[in-house]
C-alpha positions in Angstrom: -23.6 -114.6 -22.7 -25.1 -112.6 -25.6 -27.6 -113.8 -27.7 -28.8 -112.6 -31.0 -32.3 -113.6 -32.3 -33.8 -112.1 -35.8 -37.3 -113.1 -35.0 -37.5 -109.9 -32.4 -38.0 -106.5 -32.4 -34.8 -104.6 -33.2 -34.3 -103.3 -29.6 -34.0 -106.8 -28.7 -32.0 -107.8 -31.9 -28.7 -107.5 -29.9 -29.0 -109.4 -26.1 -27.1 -109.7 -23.3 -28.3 -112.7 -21.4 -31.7 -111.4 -22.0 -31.5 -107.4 -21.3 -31.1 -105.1 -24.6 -27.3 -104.1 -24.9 -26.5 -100.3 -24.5 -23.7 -99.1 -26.6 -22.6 -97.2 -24.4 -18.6 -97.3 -24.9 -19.2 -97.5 -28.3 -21.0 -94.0 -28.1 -18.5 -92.4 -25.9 -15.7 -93.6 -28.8 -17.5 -92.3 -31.1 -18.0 -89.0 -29.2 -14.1 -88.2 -29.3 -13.9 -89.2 -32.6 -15.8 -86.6 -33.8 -14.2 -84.1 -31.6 -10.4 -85.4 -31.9 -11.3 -84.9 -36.1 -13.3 -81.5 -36.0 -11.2 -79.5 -32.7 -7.7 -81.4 -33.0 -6.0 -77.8 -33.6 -7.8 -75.9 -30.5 -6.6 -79.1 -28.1 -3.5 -78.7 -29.8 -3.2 -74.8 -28.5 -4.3 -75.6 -25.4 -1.5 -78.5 -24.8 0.6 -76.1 -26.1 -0.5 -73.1 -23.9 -0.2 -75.7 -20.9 3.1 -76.9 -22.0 4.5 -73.6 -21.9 3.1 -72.5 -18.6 4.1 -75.3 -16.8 7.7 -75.6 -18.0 8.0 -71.7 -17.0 6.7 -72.2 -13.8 9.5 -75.4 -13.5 12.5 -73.1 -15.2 11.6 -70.3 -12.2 11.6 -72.7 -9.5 14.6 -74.6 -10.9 16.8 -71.2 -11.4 17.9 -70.5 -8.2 20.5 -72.7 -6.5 18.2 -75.3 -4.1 19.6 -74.4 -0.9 18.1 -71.2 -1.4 14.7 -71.5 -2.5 14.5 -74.0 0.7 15.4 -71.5 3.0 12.5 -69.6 0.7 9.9 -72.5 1.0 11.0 -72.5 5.3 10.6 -68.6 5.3 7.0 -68.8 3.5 6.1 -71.6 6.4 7.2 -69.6 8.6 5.3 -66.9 7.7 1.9 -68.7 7.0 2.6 -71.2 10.3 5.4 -71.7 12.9 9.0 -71.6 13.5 8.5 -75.8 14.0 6.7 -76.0 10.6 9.5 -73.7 9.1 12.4 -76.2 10.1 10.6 -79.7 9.3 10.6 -77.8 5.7 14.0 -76.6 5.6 14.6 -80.2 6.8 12.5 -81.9 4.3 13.7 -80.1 1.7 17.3 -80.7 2.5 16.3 -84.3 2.2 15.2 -84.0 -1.4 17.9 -82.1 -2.6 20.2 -84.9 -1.1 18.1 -88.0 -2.7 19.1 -85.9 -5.7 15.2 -85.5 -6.5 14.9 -81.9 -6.5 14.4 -81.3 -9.8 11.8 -83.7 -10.3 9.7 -82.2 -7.4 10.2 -78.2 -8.4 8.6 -80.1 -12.1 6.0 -81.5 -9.9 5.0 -78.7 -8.2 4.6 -76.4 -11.3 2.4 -79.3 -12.4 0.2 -78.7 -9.1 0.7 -74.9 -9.4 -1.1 -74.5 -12.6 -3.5 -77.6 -12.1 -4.7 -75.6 -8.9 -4.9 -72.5 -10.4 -7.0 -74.0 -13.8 -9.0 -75.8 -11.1 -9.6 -72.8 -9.1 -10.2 -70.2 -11.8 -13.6 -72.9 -12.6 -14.2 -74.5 -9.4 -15.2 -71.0 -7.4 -17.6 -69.5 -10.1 -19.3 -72.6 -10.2 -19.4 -72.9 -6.2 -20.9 -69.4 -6.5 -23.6 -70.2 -9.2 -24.5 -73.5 -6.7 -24.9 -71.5 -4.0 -26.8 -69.1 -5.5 -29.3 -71.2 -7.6 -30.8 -74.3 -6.5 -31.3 -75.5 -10.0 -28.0 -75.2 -11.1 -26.9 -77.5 -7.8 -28.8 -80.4 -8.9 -27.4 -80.2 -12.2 -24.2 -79.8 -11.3 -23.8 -82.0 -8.3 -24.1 -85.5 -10.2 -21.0 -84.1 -12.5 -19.0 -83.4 -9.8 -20.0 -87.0 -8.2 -18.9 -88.5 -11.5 -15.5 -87.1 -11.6 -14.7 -87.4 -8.2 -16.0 -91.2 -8.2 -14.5 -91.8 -11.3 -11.1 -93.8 -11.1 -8.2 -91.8 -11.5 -7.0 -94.2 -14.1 -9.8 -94.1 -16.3 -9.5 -89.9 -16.5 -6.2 -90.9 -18.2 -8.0 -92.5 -21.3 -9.5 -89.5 -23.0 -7.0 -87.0 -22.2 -4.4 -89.0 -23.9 -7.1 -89.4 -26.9 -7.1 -85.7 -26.7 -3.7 -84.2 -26.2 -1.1 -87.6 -26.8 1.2 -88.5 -24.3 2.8 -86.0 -22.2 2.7 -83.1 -19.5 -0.3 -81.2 -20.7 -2.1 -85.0 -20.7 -1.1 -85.3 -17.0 -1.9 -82.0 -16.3 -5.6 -82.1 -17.9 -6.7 -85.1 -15.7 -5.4 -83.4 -12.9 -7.2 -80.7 -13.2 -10.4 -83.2 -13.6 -9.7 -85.4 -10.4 -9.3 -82.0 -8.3 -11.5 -80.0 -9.4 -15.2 -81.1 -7.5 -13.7 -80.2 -3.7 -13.4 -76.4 -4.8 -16.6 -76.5 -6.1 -18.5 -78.1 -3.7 -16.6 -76.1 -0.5 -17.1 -72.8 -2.3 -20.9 -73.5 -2.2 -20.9 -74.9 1.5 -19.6 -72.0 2.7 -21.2 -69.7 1.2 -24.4 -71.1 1.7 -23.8 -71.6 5.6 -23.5 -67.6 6.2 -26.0 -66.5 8.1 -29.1 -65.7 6.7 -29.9 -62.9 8.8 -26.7 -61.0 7.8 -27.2 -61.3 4.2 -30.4 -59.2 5.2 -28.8 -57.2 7.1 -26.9 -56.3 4.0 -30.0 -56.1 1.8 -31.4 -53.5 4.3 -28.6 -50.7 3.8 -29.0 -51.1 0.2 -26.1 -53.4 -0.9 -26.1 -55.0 -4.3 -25.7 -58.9 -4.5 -22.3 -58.6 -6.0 -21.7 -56.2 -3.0 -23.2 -58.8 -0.5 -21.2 -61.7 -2.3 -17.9 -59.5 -2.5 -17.8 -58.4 1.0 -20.4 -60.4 3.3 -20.5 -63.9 1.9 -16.9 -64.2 0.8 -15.2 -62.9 3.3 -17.2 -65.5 6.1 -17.0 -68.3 3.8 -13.4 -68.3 3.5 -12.4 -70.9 5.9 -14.7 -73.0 3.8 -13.0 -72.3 0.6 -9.6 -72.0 1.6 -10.5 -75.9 2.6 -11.6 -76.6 -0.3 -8.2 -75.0 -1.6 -6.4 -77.2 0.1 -8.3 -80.1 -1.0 -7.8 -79.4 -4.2 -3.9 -79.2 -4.0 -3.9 -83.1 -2.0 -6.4 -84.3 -5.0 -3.7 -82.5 -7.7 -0.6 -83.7 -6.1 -2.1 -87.1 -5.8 -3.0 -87.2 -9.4 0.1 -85.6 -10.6 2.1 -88.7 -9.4 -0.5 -90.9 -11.3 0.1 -88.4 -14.3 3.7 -90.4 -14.5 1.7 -92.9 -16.4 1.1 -90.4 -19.6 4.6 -88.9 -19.2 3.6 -86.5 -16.9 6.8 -85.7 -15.9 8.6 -85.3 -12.0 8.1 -87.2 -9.5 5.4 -89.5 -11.3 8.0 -90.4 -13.6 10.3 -91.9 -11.2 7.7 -93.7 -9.4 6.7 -95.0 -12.5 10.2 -95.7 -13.7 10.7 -97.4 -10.1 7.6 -99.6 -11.1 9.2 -101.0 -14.6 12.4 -101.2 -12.7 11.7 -102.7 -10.0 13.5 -100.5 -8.4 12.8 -100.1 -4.6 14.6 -97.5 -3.8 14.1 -94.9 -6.3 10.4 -95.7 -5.9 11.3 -94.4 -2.0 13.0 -91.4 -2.8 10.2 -90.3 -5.0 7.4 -91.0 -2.4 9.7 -89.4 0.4 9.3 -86.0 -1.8 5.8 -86.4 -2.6 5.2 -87.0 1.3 7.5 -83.9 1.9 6.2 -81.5 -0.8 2.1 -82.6 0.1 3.2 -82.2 4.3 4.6 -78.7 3.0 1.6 -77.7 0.9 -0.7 -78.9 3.5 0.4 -76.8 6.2 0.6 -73.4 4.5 -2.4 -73.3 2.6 -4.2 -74.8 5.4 -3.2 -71.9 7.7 -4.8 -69.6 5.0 -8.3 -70.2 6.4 -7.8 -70.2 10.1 -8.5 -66.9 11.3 -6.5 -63.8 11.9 -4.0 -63.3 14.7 -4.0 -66.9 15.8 -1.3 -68.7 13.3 2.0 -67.3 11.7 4.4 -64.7 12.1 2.8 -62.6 9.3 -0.6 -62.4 11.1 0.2 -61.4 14.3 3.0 -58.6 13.1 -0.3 -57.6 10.6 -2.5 -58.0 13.7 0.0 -55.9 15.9 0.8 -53.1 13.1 -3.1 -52.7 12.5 -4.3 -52.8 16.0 -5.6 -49.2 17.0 -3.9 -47.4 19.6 -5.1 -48.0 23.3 -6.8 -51.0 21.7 -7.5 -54.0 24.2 -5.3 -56.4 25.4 -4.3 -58.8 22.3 -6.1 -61.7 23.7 -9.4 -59.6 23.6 -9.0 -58.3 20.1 -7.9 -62.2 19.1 -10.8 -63.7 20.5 -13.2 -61.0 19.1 -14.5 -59.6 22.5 -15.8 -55.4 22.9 -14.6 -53.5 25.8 -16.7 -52.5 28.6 -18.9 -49.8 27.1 -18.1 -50.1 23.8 -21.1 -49.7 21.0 
């Protein structure tokens, strides 16, 4: 119950069942006010710069006939996995193209494509600058708590204020719901390398771009490459949500499913979501595991670069020195 009494102070002028009322809603509206009437044209760029790159990205994954770009997506499983991985997504695939959902998904997954990318391109400088400065960690943890905590639903509000209805509106709160995991994984991993080889490093005279490029990096990548694939789950996730703001893809149907009624369709479109996030999850998730152990691709690089008279490949998977060996 509020309660308004001219006889106070005027802190207390406006009360909520005794505690001073904070405008705060009525500050954040008039935040994007001010920057929807003084930057309209730069957001207006950038939805169309997203625009553009995300129907490319569709049109290139839409031009070739669908059979073949599944036997594509099962070759690149293949590749990063297994032979089993590479027929559930010939399989899976096959399913979409026969729900007659294709389409939709190929528009999905350029959504995710650039959303991951955008999200990467910021996520891993700012994991970097964490991990590097304890200052900037505590300033920039509490952001990423806020938009990883923050409803999906509500990240949908000011994008739309900002960009109207449509895919670069999905595609911005996308971005903003996957963002945090490649930011915080990127500074986990980096800051759980070894202290002592980071010395090591600093005592034959390497630089800290040099130590970061080809110390830290290179043992934190299971950690990022985690972090990668969290952020692809987070963006697919939110790209079916993204529906809502005509988002376009498979978010559309579920959402068309929803005003429908429509049981089915709402189905088919989850099916394909399950199929494209089962696809995504296993390929990028092979990324970080270490070399020689998962994938075609690996072991034939594992095999081509081996030294001759090198040890058995078991030894030279598991990291062990022969006998004698400095």
């Amino acid at each position: 119950m509020r309660v308004v009494s001219g006889g106070l102070q005027d802190m207390w002028a406006d009360r909520v069942d005794g505690v001073p009322r904070i405008p705060v809603g009525e500050w954040i509206n008039n935040a994007f006010d001010w920057v929807k009437d003084n930057l309209d044209a730069f957001f207006d760029q950038v939805a169309d710069l997203l625009r553009d790159a995300v129907n490319g990205i569709a049109d290139l994954l839409n031009a070739p006939a669908p059979l073949v770009l599944a036997f594509v997506f099962a070759l690149l499983a293949l590749l990063a996995r297994d032979w089993k991985v590479a027929v559930g997504t010939l399989v899976g695939m096959t399913l979409i193209i026969s729900m007659e959902q294709w389409e939709n998904a190929m528009d999905t997954l350029a959504l995710i494509v650039v959303a991951t990318v955008v999200a990467l391109v910021i996520a891993i400088p700012l994991g970097i600058l964490a991990a590097r400065s304890d200052r900037f960690s505590r300033v920039i943890r509490p952001v990423m708590d806020l938009m990883q905590t923050m409803p999906a639903f509500v990240w949908l509000v000011p994008v739309v204020t900002l960009f109207s209805i449509g895919v670069p509106a999905g595609l911005v709160a996308t971005i903003i719901f996957a963002l945090p995991p490649g930011v915080r994984l990127t500074e986990l991993g980096i800051r759980q390398v070894d202290a002592e080889v980071v010395e090591a490093g600093h005592a034959f005279g390497a630089t800290p771009r040099q130590i970061l490029r080809e110390v830290q990096l290179p043992l934190a990548l299971p950690t990022v490459m985690a972090g990668v694939n969290q952020v692809i789950m987070l963006a697919l996730s939110m790209a079916v949500i993204s529906g809502l703001v005509g988002g376009g893809g498979l978010g559309s149907e579920v959402t068309t499913s929803i005003s429908r009624l429509d049981i089915g369709l709402g189905f088919e479109a989850g099916i394909s979501v399950v199929i494209l996030a089962i696809f995504l999850d296993r390929v990028t998730a092979s990324a970080g595991q270490p070399g020689g152990r998962r994938g075609l691709f690996r072991r034939l690089r594992t095999k081509l670069t081996r030294p001759a008279g090198a040890g058995a490949p078991a030894a030279a998977d598991q990291g062990t020195v022969p006998a004698g060996a400095n």
